[in-house]
C-alpha positions in Angstrom: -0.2 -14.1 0.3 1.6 -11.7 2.5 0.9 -10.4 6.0 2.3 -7.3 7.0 3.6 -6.6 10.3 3.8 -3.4 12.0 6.7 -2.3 14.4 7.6 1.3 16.4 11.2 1.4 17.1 12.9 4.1 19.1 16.1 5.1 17.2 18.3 4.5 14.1 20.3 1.7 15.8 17.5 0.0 16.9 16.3 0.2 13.5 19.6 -0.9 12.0 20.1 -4.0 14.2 16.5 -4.9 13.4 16.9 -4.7 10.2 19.8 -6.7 10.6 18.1 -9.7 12.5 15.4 -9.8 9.9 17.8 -10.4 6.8 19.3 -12.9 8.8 15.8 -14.6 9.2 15.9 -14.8 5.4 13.3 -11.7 5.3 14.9 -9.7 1.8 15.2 -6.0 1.7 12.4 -5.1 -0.1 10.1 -6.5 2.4 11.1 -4.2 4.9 10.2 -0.7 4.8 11.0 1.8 7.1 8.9 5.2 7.6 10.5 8.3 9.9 9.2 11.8 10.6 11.1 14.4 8.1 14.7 15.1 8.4 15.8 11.7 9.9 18.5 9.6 8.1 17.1 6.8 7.2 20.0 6.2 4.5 21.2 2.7 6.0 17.9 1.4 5.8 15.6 0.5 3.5 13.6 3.4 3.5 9.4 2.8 2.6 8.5 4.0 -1.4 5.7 5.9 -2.1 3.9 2.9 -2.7 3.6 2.5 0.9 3.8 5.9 2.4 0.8 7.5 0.0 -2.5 6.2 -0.6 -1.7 5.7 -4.6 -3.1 1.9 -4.5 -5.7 2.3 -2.7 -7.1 5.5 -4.6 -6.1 3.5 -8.1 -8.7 0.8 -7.0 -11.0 3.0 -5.8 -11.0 4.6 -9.2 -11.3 1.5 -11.3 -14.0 1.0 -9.8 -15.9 4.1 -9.9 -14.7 4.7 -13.6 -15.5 1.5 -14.7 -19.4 2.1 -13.1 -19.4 5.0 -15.0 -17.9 4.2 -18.3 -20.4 0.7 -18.3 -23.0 2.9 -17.6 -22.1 5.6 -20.4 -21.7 2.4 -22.8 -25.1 0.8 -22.2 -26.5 3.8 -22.3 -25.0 4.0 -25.9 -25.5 0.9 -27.0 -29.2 1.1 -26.5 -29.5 4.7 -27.9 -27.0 4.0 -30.5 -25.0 7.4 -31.9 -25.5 5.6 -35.3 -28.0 3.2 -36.9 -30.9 1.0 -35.1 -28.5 -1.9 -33.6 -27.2 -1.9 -30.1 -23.6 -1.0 -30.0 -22.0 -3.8 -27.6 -18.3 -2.5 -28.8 -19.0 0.8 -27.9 -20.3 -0.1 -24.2 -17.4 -2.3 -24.1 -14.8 0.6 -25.3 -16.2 3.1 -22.9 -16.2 0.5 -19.9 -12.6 0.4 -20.6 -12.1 3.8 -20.9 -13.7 4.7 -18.1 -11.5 1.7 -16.0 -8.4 3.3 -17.2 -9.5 7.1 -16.9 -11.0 6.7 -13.4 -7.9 4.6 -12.1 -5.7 7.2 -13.5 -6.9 10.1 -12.2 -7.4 8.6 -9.0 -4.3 7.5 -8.6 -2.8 11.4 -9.6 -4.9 11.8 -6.4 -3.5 9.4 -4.3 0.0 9.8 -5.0 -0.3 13.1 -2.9 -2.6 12.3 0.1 -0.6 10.0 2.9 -1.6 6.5 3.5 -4.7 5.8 5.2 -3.5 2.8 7.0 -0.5 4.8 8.6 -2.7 7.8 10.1 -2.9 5.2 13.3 1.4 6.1 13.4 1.3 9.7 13.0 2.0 10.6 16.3 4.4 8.5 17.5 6.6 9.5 13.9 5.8 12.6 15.3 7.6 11.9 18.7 11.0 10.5 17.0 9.7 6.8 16.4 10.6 5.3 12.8 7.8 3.0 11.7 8.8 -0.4 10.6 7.0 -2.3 8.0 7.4 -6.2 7.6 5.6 -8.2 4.3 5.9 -11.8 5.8 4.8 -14.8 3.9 1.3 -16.1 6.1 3.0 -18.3 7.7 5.8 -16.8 9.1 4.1 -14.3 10.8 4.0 -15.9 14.2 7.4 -16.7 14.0 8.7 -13.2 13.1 6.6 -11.5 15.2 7.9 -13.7 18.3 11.4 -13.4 17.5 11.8 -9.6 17.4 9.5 -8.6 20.3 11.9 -11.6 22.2 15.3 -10.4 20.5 14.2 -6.5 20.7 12.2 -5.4 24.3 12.7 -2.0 22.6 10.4 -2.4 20.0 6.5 -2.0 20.3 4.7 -4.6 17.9 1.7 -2.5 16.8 -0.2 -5.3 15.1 -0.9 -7.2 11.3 -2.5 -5.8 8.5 -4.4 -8.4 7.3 -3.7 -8.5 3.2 -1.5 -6.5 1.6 -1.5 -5.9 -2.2 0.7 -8.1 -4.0 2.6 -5.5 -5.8 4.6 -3.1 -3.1 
């Protein structure tokens, strides 16, 4: 399980020799994501996907759950007024709660891919200002240590706390 640490850095070469710090801490490149108000250059750094900049996951969850509360609900409603003969349909309820799972999650997700992340909104106005948002996936038990050694190494950067999970995936 990974922790993710949040970070407000004041310029490119701050961001670059942060960066640079945390590779040689043995953090890897896809674990750090960077986030910048439009137009900045964030070409020499790892720059965050849409994974992390929308609200795609979380809306994709959100929908799995709601489609998959209404497809069960749509299935045992036809499995106990079956479309054909007198015996309760179990395949059917079980079909729709899958369809509804997938549909629900997909459309969601459409959704989400457009509407910024929810967890970021906290950030908007210091991107605003010029910062660049750093984004840190640390294993658990690292995050003490990490933390530490960049606001120790870096007195420019403003540690701006730890989400407490992150999905497993970005």
């Amino acid at each position: 399980m990974r922790r993710r640490l949040y970070f407000l850095l004041p310029d490119i070469q701050s961001a670059q020799k942060t960066m640079n710090d945390l590779l040689l801490m043995r953090i890897g490149e896809r674990h750090l994501h960077f986030m910048a108000r439009d137009g900045t250059d964030l070409s020499m750094l790892h720059e965050a996907n849409l994974l992390q900049t929308t609200d795609l996951v979380h809306s994709a969850e959100l929908g799995l759950l709601i489609g998959g509360g209404i497809g069960i609900a749509a299935g045992l409603a036809a499995a106990f007024f079956p479309p054909v003969g007198d015996a309760p349909q179990w395949g059917l309820a079980l079909m729709m709660f899958v369809i509804g799972c997938g549909f629900g999650s997909w459309v969601a997700s459409m959704i989400g891919s457009s509407a910024p992340n929810s967890r970021l909104r906290q950030f908007k106005a210091a991107l605003e200002a010029g910062y660049i948002l750093l984004m840190v996936d640390v294993p658990r038990w690292r995050v003490d240590e990490i933390g530490a050694k960049v606001e120790s190494e870096h007195t420019e950067v403003v540690p701006r706390g730890i989400e407490p999970s992150i999905p497993a995936f970005p």
